[in-house]
Backbone bond lengths (Angstrom), bond angles and torsions (degrees), N, CA, C in turn:
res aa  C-N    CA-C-N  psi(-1)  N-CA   C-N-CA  omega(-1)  CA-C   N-CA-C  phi
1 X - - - 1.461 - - 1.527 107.83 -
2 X 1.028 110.10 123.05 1.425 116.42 -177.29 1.309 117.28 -106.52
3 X 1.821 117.18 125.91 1.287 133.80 -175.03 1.502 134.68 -48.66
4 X 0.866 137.32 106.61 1.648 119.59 -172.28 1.562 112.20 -89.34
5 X 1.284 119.87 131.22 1.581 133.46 -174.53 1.459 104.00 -96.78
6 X 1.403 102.61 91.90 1.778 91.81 171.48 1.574 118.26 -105.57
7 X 1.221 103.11 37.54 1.485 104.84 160.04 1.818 110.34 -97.75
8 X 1.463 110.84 152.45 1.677 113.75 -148.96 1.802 82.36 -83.12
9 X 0.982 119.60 169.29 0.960 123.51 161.22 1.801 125.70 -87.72
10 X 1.431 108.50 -14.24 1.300 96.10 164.33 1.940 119.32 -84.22
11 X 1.360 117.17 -4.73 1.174 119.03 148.51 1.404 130.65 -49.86
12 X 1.331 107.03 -52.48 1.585 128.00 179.37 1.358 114.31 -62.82
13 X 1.584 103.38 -34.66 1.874 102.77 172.17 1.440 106.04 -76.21
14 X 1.488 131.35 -44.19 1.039 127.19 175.48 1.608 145.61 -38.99
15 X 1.463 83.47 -46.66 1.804 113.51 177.43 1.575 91.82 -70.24
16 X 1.289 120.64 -58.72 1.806 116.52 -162.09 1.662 112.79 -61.63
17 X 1.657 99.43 -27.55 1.713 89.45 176.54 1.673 93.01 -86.16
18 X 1.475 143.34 -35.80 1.321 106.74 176.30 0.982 119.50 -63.63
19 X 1.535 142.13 5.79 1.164 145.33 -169.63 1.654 105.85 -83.04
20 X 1.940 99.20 -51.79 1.649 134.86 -173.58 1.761 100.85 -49.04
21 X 1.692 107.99 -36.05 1.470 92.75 -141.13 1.736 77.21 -118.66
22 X 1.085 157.79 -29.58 1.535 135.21 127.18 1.362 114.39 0.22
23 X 1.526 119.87 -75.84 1.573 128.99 -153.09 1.807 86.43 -76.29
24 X 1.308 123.60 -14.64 1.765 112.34 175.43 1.098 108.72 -89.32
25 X 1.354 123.05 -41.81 1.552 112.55 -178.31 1.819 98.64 -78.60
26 X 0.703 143.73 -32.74 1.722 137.66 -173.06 1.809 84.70 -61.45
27 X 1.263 126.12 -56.57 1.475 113.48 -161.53 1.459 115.25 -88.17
28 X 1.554 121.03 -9.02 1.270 122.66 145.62 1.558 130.86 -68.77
29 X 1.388 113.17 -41.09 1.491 118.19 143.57 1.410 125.56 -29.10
30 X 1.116 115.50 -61.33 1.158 133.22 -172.66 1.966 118.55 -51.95
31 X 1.638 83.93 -49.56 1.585 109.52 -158.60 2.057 97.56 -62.79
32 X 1.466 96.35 -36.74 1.648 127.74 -152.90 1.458 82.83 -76.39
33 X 1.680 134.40 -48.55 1.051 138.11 -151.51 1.989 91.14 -77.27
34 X 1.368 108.41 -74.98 1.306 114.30 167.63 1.737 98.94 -33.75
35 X 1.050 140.35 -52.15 1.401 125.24 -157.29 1.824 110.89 -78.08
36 X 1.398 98.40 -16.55 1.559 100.42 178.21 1.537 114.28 -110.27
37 X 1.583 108.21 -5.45 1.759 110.99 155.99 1.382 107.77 -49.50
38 X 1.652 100.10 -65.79 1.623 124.35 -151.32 1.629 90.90 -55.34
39 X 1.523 119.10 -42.43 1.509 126.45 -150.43 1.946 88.72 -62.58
40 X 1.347 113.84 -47.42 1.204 115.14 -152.23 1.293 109.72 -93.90
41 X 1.400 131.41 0.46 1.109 154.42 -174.29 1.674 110.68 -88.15
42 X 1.492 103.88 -45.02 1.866 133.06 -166.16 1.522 81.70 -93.36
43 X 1.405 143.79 -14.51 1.408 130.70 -171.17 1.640 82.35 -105.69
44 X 1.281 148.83 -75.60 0.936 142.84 -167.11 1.195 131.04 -33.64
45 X 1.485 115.63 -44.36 1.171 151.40 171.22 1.896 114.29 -52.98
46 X 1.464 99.17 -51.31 1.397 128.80 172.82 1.164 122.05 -63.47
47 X 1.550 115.22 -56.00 1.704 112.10 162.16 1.579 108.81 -71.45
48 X 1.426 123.32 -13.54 1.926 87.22 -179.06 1.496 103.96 -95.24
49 X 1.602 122.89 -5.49 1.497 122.43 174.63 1.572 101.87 -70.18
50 X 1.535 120.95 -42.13 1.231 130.30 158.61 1.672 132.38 -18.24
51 X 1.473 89.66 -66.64 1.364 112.44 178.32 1.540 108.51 -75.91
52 X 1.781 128.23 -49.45 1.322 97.40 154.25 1.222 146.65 -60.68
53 X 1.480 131.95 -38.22 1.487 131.57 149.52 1.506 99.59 -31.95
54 X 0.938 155.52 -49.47 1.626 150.72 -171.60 1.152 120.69 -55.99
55 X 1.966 113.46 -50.99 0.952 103.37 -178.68 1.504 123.76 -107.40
56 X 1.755 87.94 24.40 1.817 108.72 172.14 1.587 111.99 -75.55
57 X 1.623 88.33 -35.58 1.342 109.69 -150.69 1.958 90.41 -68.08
58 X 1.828 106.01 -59.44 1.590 119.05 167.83 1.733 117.19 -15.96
59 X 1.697 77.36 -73.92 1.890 82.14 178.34 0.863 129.66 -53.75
60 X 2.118 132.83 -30.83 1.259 112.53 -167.45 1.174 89.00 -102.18
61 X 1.634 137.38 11.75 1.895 119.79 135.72 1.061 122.71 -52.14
62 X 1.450 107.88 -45.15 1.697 104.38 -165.42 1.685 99.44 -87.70
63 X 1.069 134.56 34.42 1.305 131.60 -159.94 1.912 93.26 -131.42
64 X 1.295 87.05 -54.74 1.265 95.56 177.88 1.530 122.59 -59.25
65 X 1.292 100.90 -39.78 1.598 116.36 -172.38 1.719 107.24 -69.52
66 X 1.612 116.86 -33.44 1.104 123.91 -178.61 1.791 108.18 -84.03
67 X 1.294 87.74 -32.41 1.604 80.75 169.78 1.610 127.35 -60.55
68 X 1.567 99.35 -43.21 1.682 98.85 166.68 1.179 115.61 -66.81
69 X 1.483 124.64 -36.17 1.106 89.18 -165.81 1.845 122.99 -79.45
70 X 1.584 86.32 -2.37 1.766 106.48 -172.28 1.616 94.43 -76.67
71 X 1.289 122.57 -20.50 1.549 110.81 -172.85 1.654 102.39 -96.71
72 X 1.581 131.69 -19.48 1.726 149.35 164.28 1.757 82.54 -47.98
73 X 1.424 98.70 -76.79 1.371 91.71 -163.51 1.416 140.17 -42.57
74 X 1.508 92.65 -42.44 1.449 115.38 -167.50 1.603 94.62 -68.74
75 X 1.363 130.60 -42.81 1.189 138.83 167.90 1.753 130.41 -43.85
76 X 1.464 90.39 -36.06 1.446 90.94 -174.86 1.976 101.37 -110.53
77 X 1.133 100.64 12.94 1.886 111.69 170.81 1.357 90.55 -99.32
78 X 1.146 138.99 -30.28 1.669 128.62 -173.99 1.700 99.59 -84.23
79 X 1.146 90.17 -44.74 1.923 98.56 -176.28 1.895 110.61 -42.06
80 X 1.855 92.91 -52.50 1.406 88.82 -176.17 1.417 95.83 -103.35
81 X 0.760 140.56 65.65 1.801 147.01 154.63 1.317 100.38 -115.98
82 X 1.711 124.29 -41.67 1.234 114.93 -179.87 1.452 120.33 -76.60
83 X 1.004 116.85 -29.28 1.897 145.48 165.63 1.657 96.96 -43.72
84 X 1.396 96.33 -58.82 1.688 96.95 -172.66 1.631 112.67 -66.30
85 X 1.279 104.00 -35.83 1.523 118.85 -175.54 1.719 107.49 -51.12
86 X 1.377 113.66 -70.05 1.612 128.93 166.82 1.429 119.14 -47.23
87 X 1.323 119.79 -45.29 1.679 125.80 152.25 1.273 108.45 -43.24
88 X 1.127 135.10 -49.99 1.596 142.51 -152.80 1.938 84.19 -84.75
89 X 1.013 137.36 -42.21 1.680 136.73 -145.43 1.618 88.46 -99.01
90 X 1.383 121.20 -26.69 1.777 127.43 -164.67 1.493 94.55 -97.02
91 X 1.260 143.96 -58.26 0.947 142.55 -147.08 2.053 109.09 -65.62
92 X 1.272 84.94 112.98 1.680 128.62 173.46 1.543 108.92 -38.55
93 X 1.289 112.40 -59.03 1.268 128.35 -158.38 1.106 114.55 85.00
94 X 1.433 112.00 2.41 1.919 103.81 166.83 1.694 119.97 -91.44
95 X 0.958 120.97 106.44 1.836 122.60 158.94 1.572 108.94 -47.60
96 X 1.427 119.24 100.40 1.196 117.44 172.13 2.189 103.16 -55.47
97 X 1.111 98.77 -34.32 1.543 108.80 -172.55 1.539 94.69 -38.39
98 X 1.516 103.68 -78.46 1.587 97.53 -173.40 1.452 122.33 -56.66
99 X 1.023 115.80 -20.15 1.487 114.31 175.84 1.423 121.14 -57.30
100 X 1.273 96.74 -43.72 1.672 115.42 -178.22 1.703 108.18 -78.91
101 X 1.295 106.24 -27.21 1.535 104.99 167.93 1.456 129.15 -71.61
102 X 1.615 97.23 -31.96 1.459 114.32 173.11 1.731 105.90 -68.01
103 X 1.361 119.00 -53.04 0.980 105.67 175.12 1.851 136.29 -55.47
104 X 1.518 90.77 -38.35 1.382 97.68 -174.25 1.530 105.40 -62.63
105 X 1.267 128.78 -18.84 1.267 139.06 -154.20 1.450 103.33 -111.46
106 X 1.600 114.00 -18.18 1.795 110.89 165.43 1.769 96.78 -89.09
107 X 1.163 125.99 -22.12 1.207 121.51 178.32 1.580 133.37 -39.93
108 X 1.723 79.13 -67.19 1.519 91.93 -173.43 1.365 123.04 105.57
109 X 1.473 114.41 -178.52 1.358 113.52 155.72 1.369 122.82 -95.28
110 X 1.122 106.94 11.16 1.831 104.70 -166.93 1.685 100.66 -133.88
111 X 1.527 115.10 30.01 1.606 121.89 173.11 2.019 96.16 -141.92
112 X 1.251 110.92 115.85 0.926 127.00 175.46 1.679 119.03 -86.72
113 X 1.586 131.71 86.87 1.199 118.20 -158.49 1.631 100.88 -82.62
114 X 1.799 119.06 129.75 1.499 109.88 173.54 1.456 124.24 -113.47
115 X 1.590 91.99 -13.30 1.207 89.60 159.85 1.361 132.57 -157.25
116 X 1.576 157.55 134.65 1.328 143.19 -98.36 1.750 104.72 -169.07
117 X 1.326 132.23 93.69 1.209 124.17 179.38 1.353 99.37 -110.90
118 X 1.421 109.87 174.33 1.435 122.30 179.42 1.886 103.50 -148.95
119 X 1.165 98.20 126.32 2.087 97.76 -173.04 1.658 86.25 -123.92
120 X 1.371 102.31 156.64 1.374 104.77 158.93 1.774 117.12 -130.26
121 X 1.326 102.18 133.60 1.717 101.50 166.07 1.033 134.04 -95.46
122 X 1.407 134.59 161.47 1.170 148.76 163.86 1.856 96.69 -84.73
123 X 1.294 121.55 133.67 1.163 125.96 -173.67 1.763 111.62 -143.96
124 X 1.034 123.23 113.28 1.405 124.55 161.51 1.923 124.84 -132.23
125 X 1.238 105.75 142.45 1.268 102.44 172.03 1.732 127.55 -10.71
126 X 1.315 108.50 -48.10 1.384 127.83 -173.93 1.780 114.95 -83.14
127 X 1.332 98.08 -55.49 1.472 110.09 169.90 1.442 114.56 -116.09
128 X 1.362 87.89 176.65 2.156 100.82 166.56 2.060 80.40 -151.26
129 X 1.237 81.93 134.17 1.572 94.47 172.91 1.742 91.52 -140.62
130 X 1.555 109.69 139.18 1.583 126.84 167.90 0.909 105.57 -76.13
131 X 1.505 128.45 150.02 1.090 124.48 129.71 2.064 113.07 170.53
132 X 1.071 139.09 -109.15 1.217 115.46 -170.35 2.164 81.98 -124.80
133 X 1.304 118.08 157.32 1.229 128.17 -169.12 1.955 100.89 -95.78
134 X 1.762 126.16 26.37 0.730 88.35 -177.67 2.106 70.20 -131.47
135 X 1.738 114.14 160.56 1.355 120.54 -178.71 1.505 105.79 -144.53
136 X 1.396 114.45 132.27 1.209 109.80 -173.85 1.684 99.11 -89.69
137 X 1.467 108.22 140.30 1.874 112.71 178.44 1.853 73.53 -134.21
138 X 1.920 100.94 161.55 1.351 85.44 175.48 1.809 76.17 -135.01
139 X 1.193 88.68 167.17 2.040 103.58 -171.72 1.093 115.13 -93.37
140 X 1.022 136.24 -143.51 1.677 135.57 -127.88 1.606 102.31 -121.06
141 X 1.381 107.44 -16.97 1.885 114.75 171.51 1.880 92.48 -94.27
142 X 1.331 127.80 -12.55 1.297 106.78 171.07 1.196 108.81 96.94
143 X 1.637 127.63 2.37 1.440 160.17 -177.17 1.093 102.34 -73.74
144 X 1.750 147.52 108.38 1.196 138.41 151.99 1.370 133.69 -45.91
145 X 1.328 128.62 97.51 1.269 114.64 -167.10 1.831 104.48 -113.16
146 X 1.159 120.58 175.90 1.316 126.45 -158.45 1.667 88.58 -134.53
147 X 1.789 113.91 109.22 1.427 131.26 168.21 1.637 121.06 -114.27
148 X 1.492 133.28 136.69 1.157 103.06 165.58 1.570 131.23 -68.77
149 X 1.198 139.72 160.31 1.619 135.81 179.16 1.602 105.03 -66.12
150 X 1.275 104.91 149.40 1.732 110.67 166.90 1.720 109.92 -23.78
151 X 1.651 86.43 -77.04 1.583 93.84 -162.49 1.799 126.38 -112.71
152 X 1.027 84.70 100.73 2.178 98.10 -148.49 1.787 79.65 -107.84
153 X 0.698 96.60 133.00 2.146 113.38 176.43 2.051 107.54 -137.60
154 X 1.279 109.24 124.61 1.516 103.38 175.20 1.519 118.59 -112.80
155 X 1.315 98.98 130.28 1.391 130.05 179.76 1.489 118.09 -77.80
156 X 1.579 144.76 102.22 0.698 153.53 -133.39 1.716 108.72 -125.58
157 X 1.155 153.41 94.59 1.356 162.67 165.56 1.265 123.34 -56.47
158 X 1.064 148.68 84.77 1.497 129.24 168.57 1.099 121.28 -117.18
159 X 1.507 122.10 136.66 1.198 134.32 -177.76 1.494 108.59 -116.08
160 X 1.810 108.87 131.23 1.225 108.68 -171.23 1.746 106.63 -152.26
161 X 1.433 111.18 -160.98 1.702 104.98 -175.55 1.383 89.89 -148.37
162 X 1.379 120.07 170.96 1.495 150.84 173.33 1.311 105.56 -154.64
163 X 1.547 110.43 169.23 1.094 140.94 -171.06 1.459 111.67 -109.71
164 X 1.244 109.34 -36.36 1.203 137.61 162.51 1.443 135.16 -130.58
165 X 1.188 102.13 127.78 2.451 125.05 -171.36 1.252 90.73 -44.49
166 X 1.357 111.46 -59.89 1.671 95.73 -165.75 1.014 115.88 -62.81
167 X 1.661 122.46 -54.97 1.609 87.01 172.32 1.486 154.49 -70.90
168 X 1.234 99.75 29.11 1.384 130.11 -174.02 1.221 92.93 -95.33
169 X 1.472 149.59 -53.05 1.647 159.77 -105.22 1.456 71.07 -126.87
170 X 1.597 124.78 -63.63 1.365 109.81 -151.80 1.399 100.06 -83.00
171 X 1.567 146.09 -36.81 1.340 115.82 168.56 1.605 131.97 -64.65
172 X 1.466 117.35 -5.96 1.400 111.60 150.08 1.067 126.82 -54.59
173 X 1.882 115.46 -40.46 1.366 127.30 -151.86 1.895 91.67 -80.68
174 X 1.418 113.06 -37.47 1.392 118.27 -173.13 1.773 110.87 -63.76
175 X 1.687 100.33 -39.93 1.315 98.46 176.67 1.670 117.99 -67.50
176 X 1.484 97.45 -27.46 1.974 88.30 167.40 0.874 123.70 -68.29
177 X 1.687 121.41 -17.98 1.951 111.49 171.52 0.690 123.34 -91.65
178 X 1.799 124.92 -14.98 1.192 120.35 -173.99 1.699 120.34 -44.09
179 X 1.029 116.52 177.15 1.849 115.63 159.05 1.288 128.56 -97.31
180 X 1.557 106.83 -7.06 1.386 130.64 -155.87 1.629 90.90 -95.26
181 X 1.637 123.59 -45.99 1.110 117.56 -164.21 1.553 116.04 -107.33
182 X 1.355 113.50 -174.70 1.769 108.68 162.86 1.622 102.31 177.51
183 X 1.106 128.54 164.52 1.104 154.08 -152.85 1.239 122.67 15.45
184 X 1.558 122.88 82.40 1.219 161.22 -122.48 1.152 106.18 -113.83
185 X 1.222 142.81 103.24 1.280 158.64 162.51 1.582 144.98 -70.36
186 X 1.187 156.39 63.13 1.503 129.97 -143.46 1.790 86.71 -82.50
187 X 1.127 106.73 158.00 1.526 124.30 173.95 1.644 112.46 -92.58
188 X 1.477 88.26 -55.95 1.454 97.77 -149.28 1.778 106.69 -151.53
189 X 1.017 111.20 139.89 1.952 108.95 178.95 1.099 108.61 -146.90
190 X 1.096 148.11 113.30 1.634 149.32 170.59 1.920 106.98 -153.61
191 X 1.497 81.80 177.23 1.569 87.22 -170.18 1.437 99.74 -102.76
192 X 1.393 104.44 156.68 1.258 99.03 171.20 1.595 132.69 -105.16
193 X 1.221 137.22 142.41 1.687 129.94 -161.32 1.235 113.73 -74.34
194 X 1.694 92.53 141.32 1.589 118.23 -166.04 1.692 104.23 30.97
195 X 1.784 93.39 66.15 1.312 93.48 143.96 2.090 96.71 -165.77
196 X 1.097 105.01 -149.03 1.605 90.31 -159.53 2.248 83.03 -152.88
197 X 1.477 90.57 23.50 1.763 87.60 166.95 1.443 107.82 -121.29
198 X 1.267 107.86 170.05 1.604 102.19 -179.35 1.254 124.89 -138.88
199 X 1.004 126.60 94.15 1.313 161.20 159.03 1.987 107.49 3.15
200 X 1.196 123.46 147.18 1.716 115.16 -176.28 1.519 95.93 -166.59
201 X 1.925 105.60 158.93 0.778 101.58 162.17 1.506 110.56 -146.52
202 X 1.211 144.52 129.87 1.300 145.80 -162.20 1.428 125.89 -135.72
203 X 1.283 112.78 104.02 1.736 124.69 -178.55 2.064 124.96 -83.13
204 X 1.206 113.72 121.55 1.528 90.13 -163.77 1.839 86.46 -140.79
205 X 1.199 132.92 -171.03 1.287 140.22 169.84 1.450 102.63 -123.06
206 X 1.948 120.86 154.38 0.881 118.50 178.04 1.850 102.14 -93.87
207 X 1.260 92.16 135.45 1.691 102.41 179.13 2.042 112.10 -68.94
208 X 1.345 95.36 66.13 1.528 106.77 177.26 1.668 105.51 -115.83
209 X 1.424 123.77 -13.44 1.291 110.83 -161.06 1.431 116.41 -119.52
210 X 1.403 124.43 156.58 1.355 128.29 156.61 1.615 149.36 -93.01
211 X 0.625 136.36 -160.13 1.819 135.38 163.97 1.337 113.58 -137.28
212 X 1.664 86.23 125.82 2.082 67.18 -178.48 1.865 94.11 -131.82
């Protein structure tokens, strides 16, 4: 027995393309949905590669910046290491500090010091030669280096005023006992014009040195 189809056939074409164009938009939907995952996914992705390049980029500023200044530094720690080094080879063993304390303190209040040099010699049994206590010799690579001499002794000048001779007489006499000083000199003593003080001048060595 055979079935009879009484639906028209232009119904049947009809229904199958709404069928056609459903199943296209569901897989164009679809495609659009996938196409705006991926979109936002490749953006996500993009700003945090972003943000590391950024803060790659940060660090090897601040890397750099610390590096100079680590190589400034390192530069000016060698600078004064060598400073200290030559200080360390010069150094006298005299404290001008105390010297000047000793003096101010043989002074007084009634010796006005105005004026104050300091020379240093080279001194040996044989000779005395003036001049400054530091000589360049250079060593065995041929390197100039800067040493003090064996026997370097400093000569001390001061020029000053009073009101009164004697106390002029007696801070010489103080500077000969001191311990600080020795071979004590007066230069010079006069008065000075249109005035009623008197003027001095006195050369001595500081008792720091030897002979060898």
């Amino acid at each position: 027995m055979n079935e009879i189809d009484f639906l028209p056939k232009w119904y049947k074409t009809g229904k199958k393309r709404k069928v056609n164009y459903r199943r296209q938009c569901i897989i164009i939907v679809g495609v659009f949905a996938a196409l705006m995952a991926w979109s936002f996914s490749a953006s996500f992705s993009i700003s945090v590669v972003q943000a590391q390049v950024d803060m790659m980029n940060d660090s090897l500023k601040n890397n750099k910046e610390i590096a100079q200044r680590y190589i400034k530094l390192q530069s000016s720690l060698s600078s004064l290491q060598q400073k200290a080094d030559i200080l360390d080879k010069l150094d006298s063993g005299v404290k001008i500090s105390a010297v000047l304390a000793e003096l101010s303190y043989l002074a007084g209040e009634g010796i006005t010091i105005t004026e104050l040099g300091i020379e240093s010699e080279v001194y040996s049994k044989n000779k005395k030669s003036t001049g400054s206590s530091v000589r360049l010799g250079s060593g065995g690579s041929g390197k100039v280096v800067a040493m003090p001499d064996v026997n370097v002794r400093y000569k001390i000048k001061v020029t000053g005023r009073s009101l009164q001779s004697a106390q002029i007489t007696g801070f010489i006499a103080k500077l000969e006992e001191s311990d600080y000083f020795c071979q004590v000199i007066p230069d010079y003593l006069r008065n000075i014009k249109d005035s009623s003080a008197t003027e001095f001048q006195v050369s001595f060595y500081i008792a720091n040195y030897t002979i060898q």
